[in-house]
Every structure is written in structure tokens, then in C-alpha cells.
C-alpha positions as CSV (number, residue, x, y, z in Angstrom):
1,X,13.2,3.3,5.1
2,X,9.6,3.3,5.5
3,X,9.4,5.5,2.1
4,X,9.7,2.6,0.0
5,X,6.4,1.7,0.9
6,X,3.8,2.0,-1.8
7,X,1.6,4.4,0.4
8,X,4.5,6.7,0.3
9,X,3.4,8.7,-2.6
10,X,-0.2,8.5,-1.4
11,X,0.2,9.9,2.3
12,X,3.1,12.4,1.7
13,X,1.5,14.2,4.6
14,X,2.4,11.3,7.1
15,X,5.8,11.2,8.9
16,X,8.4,8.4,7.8
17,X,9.6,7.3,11.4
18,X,10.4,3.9,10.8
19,X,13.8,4.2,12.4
20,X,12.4,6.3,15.3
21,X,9.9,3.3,15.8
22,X,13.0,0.5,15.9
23,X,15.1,2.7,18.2
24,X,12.0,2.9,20.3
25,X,12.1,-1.0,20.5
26,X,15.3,-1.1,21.2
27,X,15.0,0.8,24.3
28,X,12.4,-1.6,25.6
29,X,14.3,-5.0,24.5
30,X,17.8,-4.6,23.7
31,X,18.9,-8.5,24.7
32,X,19.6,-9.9,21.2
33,X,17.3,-13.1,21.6
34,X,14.1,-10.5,21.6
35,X,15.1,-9.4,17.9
36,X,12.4,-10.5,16.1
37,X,10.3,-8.7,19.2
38,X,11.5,-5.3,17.9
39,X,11.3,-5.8,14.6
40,X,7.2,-6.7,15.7
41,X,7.3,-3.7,17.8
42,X,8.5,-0.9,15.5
43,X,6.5,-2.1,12.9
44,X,3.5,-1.9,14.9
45,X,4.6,1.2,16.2
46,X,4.9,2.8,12.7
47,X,1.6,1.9,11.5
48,X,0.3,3.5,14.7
49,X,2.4,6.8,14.0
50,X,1.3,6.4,10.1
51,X,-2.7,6.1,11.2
52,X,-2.0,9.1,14.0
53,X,-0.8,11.3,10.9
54,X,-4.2,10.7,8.6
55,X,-6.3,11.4,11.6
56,X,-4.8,14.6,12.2
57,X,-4.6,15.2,8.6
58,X,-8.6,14.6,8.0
59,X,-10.4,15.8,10.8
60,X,-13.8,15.6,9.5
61,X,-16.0,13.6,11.1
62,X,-17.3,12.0,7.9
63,X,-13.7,11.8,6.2
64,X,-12.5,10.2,9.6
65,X,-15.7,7.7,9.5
66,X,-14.8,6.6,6.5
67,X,-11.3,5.9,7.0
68,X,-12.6,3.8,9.8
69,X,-15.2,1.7,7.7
């Protein structure tokens, strides 16, 4: 699962939805030719739950404009 990733340890705060993300994709494009689509998707789409978390995490304005620089 996603907690094998190296930021693991670093943002215990974030959610590890890396399945959640790839059953996601499969809802939207189950046909098995679109497989590599999915794997695309959920990836995408865990990054995007991963970046939601450390914005609700550090709500600052200058700790959030700094994670945007």
C-alpha cells in the first residue's frame, strides 16, 4: 500500500487511500484494455488526497505558502 512510500513516516497525519483511489478508477473504467488508465488515475488521485490532507493539516497562510513555493 501507499505506506511503503518514503513520505510515510514524514506525513503520518495524511490518509493512506491508495486502494480507495484504484477502486475509484475502477468504477470509471473497468474494460480491461483501460488498465494502465487506472493505474494513472488512482495514482493521480492519491497524490490529490495526499496534498488535500497537508492542507488541512497546515492551515497557516504562510505554512501553506510555502508548501506551495
Amino acid at each position: 500500500g501507499g505506506g511503503t512510500w518514503a513520505w510515510a513516516s514524514t506525513l503520518a497525519f495524511a490518509r493512506d487511500r491508495l486502494v480507495e483511489s484504484y477502486f475509484m478508477a475502477v468504477g470509471k473504467m473497468h474494460e480491461p484494455q483501460f488498465s494502465q488508465y487506472r493505474m494513472q488515475l488512482a495514482r493521480v488521485s492519491y497524490l490529490m488526497a495526499t496534498v488535500e490532507d497537508i492542507f488541512s493539516e497546515h492551515q497557516s497562510v504562510e505554512e501553506l505558502e510555502r508548501f506551495v513555493q
